[in-house]
C-alpha positions in Angstrom: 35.7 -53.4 -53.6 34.6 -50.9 -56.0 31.4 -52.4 -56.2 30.5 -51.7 -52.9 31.6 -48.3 -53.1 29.4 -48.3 -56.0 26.4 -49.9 -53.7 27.0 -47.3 -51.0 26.6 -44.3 -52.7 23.3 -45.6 -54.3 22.4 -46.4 -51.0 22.4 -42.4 -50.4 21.6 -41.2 -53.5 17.8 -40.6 -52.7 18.6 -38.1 -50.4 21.1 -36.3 -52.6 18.4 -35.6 -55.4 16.7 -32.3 -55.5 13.2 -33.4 -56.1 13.3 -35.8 -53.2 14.7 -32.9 -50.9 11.6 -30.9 -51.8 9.2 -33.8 -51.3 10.9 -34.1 -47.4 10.8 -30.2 -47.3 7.2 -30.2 -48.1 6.2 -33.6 -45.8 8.1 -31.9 -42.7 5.8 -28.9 -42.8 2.9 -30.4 -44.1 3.2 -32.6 -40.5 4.5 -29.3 -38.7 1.1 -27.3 -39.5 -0.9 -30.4 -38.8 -0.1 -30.4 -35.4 -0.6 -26.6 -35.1 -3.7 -26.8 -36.5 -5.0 -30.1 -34.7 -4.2 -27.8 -31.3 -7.9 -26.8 -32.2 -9.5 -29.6 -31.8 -7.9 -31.0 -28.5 -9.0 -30.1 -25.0 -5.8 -28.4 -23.4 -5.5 -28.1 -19.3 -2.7 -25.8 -19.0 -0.5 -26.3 -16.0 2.1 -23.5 -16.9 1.0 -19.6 -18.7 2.9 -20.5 -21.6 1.0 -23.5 -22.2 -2.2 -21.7 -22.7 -0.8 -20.2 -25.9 -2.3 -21.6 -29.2 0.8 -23.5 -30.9 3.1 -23.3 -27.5 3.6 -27.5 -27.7 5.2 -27.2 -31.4 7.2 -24.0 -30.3 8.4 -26.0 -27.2 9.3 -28.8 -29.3 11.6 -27.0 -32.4 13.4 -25.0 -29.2 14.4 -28.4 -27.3 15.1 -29.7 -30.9 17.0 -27.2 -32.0 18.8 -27.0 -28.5 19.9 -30.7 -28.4 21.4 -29.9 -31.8 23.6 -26.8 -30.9 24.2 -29.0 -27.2 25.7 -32.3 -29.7 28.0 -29.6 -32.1 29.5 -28.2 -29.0 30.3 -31.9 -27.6 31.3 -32.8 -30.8 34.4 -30.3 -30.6 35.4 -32.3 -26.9 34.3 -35.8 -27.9 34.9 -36.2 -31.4 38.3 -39.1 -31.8 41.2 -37.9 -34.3 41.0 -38.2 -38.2 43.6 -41.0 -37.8 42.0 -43.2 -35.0 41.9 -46.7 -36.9 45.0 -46.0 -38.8 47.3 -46.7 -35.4 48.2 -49.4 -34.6 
């Protein structure tokens, strides 16, 4: 048993280092101004106003992120089972 406890938290500990959280830091906004800047090269037909703005498609996408993230914490407070779910029998 304690080996697999053992072989679970190696499992995460790649994520729990400090370099490696930099290195994902750096990837996710290395990839978020790549796709600002490759807005230059593309050929936009705007069907809305806001669409016509230079980096409106990455705005777009972190608000509907960030909204489906604040949407799941407030269902998590209705949905979420008890701390002692499995225990009962």
């Amino acid at each position: 048993m304690n080996a697999k406890k053992e072989h679970r938290k190696r499992e995460w500990d790649w994520f729990d280092k400090p370099k490696n959280r930099h290195l994902l830091r750096i990837l996710l906004w290395s990839a978020c101004g790549i796709s600002v800047v490759l807005e230059f090269f593309v050929d936009r037909h705007p069907h809305f106003q806001i669409d016509s703005f230079h980096g409106s498609f990455a705005l777009i996408g972190f608000v509907s992120c960030a909204a489906f993230i604040l949407i799941a914490k407030f269902l998590g407070i209705f949905l979420k089972a008890p701390e002692d779910y499995y225990d009962d029998e």
